[in-house]
C-alpha positions in Angstrom: 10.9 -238.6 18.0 14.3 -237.4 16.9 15.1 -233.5 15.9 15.0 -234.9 12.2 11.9 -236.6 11.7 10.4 -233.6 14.0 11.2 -231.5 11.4 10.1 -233.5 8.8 6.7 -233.4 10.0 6.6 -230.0 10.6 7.2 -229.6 6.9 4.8 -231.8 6.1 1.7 -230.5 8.0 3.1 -227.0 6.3 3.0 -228.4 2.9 -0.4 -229.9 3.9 -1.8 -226.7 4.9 -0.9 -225.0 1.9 -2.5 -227.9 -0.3 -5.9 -227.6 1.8 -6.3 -223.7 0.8 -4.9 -224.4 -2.7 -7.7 -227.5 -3.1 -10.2 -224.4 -1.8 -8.8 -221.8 -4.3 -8.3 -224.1 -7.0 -11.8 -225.0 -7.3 -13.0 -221.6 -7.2 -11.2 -221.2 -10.1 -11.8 -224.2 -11.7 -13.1 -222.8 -15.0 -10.0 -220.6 -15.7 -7.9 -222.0 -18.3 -4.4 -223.4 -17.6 -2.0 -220.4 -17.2 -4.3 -217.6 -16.4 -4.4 -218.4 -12.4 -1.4 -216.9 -10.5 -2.1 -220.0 -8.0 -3.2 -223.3 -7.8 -3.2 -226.2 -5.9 0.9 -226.5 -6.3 2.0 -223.1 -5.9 -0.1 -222.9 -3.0 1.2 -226.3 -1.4 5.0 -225.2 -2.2 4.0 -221.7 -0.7 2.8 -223.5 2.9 6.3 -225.8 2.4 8.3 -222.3 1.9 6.4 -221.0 4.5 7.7 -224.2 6.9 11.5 -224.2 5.8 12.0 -220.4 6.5 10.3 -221.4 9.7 12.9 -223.7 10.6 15.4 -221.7 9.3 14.5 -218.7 11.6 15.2 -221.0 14.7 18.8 -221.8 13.3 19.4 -217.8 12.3 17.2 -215.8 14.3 13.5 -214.6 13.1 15.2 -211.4 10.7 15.4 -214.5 8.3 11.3 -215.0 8.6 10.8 -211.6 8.5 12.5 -211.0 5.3 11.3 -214.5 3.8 7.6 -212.7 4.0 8.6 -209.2 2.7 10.3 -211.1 -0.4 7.0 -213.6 -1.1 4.6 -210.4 -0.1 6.6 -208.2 -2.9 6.1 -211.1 -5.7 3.3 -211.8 -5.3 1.7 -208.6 -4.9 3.3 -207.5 -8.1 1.9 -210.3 -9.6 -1.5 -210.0 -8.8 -1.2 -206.3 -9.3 -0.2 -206.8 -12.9 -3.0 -209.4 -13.6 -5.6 -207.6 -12.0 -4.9 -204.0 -14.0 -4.7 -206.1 -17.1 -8.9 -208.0 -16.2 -9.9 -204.8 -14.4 -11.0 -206.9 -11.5 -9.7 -205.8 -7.6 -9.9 -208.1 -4.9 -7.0 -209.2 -2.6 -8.7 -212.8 -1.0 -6.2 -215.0 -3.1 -3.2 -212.9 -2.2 -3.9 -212.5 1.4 -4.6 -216.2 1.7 -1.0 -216.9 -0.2 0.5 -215.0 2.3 -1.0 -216.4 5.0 -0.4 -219.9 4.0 3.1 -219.1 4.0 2.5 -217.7 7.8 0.8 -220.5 8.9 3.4 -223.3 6.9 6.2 -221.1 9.7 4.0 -221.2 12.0 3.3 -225.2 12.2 7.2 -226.0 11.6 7.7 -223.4 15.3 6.0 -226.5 17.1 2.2 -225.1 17.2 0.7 -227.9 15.0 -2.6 -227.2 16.5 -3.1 -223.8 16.3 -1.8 -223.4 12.6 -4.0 -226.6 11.3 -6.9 -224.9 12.7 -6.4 -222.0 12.1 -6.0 -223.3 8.1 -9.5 -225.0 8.4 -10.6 -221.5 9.5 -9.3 -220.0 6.4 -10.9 -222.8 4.3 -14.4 -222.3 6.1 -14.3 -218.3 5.1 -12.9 -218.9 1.8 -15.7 -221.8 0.5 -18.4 -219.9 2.0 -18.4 -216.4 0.5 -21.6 -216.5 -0.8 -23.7 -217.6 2.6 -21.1 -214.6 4.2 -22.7 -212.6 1.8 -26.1 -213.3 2.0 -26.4 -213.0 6.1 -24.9 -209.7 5.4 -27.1 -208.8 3.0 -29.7 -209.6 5.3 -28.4 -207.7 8.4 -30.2 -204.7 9.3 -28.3 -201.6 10.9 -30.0 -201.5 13.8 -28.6 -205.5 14.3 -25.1 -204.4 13.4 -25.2 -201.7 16.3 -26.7 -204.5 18.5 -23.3 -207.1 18.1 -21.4 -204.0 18.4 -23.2 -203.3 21.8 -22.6 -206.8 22.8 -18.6 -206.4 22.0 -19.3 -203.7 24.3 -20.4 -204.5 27.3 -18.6 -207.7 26.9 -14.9 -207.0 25.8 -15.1 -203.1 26.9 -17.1 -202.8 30.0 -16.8 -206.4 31.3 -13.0 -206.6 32.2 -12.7 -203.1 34.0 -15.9 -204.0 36.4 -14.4 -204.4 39.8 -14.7 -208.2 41.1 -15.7 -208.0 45.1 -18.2 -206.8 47.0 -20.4 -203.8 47.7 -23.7 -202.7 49.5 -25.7 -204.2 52.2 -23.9 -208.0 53.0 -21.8 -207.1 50.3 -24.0 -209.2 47.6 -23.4 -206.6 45.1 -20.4 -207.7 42.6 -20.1 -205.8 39.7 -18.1 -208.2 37.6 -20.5 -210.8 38.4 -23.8 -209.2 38.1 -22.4 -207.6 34.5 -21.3 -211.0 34.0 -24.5 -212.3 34.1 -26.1 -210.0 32.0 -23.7 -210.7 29.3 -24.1 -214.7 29.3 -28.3 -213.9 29.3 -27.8 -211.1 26.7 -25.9 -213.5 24.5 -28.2 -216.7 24.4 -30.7 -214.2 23.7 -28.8 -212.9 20.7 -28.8 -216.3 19.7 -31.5 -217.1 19.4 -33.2 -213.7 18.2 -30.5 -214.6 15.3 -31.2 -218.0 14.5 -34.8 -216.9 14.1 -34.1 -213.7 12.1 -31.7 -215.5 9.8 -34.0 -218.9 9.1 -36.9 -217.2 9.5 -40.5 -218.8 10.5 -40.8 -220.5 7.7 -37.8 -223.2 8.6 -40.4 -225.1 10.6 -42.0 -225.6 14.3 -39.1 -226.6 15.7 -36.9 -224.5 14.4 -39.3 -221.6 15.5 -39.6 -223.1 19.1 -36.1 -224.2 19.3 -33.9 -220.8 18.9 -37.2 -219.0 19.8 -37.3 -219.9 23.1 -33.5 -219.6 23.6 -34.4 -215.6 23.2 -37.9 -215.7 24.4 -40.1 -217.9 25.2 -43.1 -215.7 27.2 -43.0 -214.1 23.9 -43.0 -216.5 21.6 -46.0 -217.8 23.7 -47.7 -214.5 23.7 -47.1 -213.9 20.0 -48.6 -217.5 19.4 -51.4 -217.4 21.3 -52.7 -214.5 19.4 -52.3 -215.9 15.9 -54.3 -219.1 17.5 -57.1 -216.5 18.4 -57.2 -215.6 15.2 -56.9 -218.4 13.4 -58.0 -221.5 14.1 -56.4 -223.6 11.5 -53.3 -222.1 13.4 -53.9 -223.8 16.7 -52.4 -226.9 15.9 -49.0 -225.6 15.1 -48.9 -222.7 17.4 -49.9 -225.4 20.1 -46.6 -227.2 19.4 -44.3 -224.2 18.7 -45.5 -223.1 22.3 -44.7 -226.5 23.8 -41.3 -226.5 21.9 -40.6 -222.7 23.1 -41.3 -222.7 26.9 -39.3 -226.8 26.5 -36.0 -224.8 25.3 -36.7 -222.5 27.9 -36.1 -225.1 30.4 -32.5 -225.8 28.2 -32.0 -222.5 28.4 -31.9 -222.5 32.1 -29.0 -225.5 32.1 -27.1 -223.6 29.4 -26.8 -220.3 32.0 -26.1 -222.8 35.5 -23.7 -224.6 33.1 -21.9 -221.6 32.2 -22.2 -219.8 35.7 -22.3 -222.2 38.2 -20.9 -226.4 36.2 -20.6 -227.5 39.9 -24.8 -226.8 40.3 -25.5 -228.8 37.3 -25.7 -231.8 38.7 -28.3 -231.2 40.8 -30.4 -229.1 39.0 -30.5 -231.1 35.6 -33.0 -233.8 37.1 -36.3 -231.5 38.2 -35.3 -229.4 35.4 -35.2 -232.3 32.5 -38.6 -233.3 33.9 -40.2 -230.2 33.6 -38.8 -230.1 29.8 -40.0 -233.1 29.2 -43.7 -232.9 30.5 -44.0 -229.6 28.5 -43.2 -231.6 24.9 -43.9 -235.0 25.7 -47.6 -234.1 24.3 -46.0 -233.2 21.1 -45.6 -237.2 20.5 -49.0 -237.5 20.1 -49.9 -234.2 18.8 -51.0 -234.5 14.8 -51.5 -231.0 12.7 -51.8 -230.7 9.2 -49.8 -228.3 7.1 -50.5 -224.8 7.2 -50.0 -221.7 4.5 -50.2 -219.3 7.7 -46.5 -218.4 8.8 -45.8 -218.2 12.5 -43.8 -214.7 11.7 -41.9 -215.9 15.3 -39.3 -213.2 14.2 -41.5 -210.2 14.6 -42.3 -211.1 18.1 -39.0 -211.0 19.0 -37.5 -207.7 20.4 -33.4 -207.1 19.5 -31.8 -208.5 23.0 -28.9 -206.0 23.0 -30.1 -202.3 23.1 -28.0 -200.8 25.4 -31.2 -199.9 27.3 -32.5 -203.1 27.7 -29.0 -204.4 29.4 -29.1 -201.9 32.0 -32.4 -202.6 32.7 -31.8 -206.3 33.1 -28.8 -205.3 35.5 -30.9 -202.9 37.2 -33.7 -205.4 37.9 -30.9 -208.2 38.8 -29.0 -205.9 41.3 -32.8 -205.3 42.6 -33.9 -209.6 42.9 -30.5 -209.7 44.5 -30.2 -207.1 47.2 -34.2 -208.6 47.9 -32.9 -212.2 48.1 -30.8 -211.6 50.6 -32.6 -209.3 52.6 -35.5 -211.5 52.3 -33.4 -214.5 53.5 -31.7 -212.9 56.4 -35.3 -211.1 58.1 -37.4 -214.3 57.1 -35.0 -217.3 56.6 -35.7 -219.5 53.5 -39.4 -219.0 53.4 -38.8 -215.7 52.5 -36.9 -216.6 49.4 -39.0 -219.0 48.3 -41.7 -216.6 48.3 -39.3 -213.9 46.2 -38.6 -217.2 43.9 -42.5 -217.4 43.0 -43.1 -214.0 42.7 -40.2 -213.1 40.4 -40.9 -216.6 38.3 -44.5 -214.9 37.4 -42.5 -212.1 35.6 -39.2 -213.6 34.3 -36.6 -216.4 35.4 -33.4 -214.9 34.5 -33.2 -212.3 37.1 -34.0 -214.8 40.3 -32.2 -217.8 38.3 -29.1 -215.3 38.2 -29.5 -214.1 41.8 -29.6 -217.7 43.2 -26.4 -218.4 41.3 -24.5 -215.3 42.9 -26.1 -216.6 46.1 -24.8 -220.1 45.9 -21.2 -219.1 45.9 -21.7 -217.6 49.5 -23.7 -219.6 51.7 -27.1 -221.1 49.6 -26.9 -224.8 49.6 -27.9 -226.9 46.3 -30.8 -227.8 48.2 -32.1 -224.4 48.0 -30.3 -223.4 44.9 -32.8 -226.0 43.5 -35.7 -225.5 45.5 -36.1 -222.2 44.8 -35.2 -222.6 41.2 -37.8 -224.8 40.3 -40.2 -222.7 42.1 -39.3 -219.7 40.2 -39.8 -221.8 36.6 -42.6 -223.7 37.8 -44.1 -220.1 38.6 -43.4 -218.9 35.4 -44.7 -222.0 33.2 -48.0 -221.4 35.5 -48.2 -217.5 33.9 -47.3 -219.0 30.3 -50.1 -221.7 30.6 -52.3 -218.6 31.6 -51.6 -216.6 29.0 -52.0 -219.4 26.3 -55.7 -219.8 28.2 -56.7 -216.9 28.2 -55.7 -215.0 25.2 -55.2 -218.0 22.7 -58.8 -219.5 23.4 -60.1 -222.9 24.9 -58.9 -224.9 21.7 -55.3 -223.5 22.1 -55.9 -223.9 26.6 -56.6 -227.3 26.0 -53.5 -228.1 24.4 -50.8 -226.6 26.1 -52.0 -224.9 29.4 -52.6 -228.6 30.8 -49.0 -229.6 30.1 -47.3 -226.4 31.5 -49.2 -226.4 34.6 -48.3 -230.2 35.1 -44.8 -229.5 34.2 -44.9 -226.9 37.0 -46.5 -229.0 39.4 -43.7 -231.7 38.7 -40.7 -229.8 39.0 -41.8 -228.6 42.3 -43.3 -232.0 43.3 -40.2 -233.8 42.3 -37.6 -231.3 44.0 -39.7 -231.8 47.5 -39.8 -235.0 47.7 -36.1 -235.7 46.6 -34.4 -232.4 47.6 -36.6 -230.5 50.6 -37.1 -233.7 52.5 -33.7 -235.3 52.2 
């Protein structure tokens, strides 16, 4: 491609960017009579192609020329809007900032980085058309939520990067970086899903409910479930299959972290652990429940994932699984972290699920990466199944327990005879 028809294209994905937010703008403003918009669909198209030819000029005569090409546009149309806005007593500054950021973007494209600027103009188009939905989830955001995403920029962007990344303790199989790490990538699934379900709410549907719900719990969507079905039988139908759905993601939920943490593990783990998801909903193929006025009020189950508290508990307990895994390991060999694997199952996966991770950059084969893995989720489908027995009822036992114990027995079943005895 020669220099000329380089630059030509530059101006025309900078004239194109300006026409996709003037298409956006435009229609917002479709009912205003001709004359009474500062800009349209052309001014905003020959603002992106302004925006492109100062670019190209600022490579010939140095970036002072961009710099003052901006302050000119920013002072005109400021002035502009100023004037129309005193004279309809309305104040808002989206159509201006987006003018002048269509001129930023048109320089941007024509100083070779196509990619960024386009997307970054589809961006721009997203928050533009979708004002009200922005609106509404705000509207619906409780303070208490706000702090929580706050938190999460916290001990993500704050606390994360100044962690130290080696390390520490007995064996040195205490890494900072890594452990905090981990407790950001759990903490932010969770947030997730405790969102998706706070946002839709319960009355999107079972699988909606079981989907997200289990992505931030599923022992307590499970718990929460059981009790309605106790309560109501007409429930037991759907709770059966939002339970099902639940502790199914929560087997998704496990590839999501290994995928994140640890892609090179995936391969081996996906297998047992696709089973287990699959025994726990296949039932839902035959499953048939009539509608139901009752909602599954999933959402108030659900505890906010990121108090501060709650994340250094979770680290605390993780630090804890992991000093015991390897101490375990190194006094009693493997047996002794298969045992640690069932026990800590019964209570939660995360913590062992996070430990074997850490473990398998050292010296844990997949073998046992996998082994003990499915042990620990097999462990902790058998305490679900349990608890849907016992507190749901027989009616609710009948139709889930039986599934999450099989699904259990599989995993581990499977993983022996492919994995142990290999």
């Amino acid at each position: 491609m020669t220099p000329e028809i380089e630059s030509l294209y530059y101006l025309l994905v900078a004239l194109a960017i300006g026409l996709m937010i003037g298409i956006e703008r435009g229609w917002q403003e479709r009912d205003s009579q001709e004359g009474q918009r500062i800009a349209g669909l052309r001014t905003y198209g020959l603002i992106g192609l302004l925006g492109g030819v100062f670019g190209l000029l600022a490579e010939k005569f140095g970036p002072l020329v961009l710099g003052l090409g901006f302050v000119a546009l920013s002072l005109v149309v400021g002035t502009i809007f100023v004037i129309k806005q005193r004279a309809e007593g309305e104040w808002g500054i989206t159509s201006l900032i987006a003018a002048l950021l269509v001129f930023v973007l048109g320089a941007l494209a024509t100083s070779g980085a196509v990619t960024q600027a386009s997307a970054a103009a589809v961006v721009t188009v997203l928050l533009l058309s979708y004002k009200p939905q922005l609106h509404g989830l705000l509207s619906q955001l409780r303070l208490d939520e706000l702090h929580a995403g706050i938190k999460l920029l916290l001990i993500s962007v704050v606390m994360l990067p100044v962690l130290p990344d080696q390390g520490y303790g007995p064996w040195e199989a205490l890494n900072p970086y890594r452990i905090w790490m981990m407790v950001v990538v759990i903490a932010t699934i969770s947030f997730v899903g405790y969102f998706a379900i706070r946002i839709g709410g319960a009355h999107r549907g079972i699988l909606f409910t079981g989907l997200f719900g289990g992505l931030a719990s599923s022992t307590a969507v499970t718990l929460h479930l059981s009790k309605l079905g106790k309560q109501n039988k007409e429930v037991v139908p759907v709770a059966s299959s939002g339970i099902l759905i639940a502790c199914g993601t929560a087997y998704v939920r496990i590839l999501i972290v290994v995928g994140v943490l640890s892609p090179s593990l995936l391969q081996n783990v996906w297998p047992p652990i696709v089973l287990m998801a699959v025994v726990t909903c296949l039932p839902l193929l035959v499953y048939r429940h009539t509608k139901t006025s009752t909602s599954l009020g999933t959402s108030s189950s659900l505890q906010n994932p990121l108090e501060l508290k709650t994340a250094l508990t979770f680290g605390a307990i993780l630090t804890a699984v992991m000093l015991l895994s390897v101490a375990l390991r190194k006094t009693y060999g493997d047996a002794g972290l298969m045992i640690l694997a069932a026990v800590s199952g019964m209570a939660d996966i995360d913590a062992m699920m996070l430990s074997l991770i850490k473990m398998s950059g050292d010296d844990l084969s997949a073998k046992l990466f996998v082994m003990a893995l499915v042990i620990t989720a097999g462990a902790n489908s058998l305490v679900k199944a349990m608890m849907s027995g016992m507190i749901g009822g027989r009616q609710l036992a009948v139709k889930t327990s039986m599934p999450l114990l099989l699904a259990g027995v599989a995993g581990v079943l499977t993983t022996w005879l492919g994995y142990w005895q290999a």
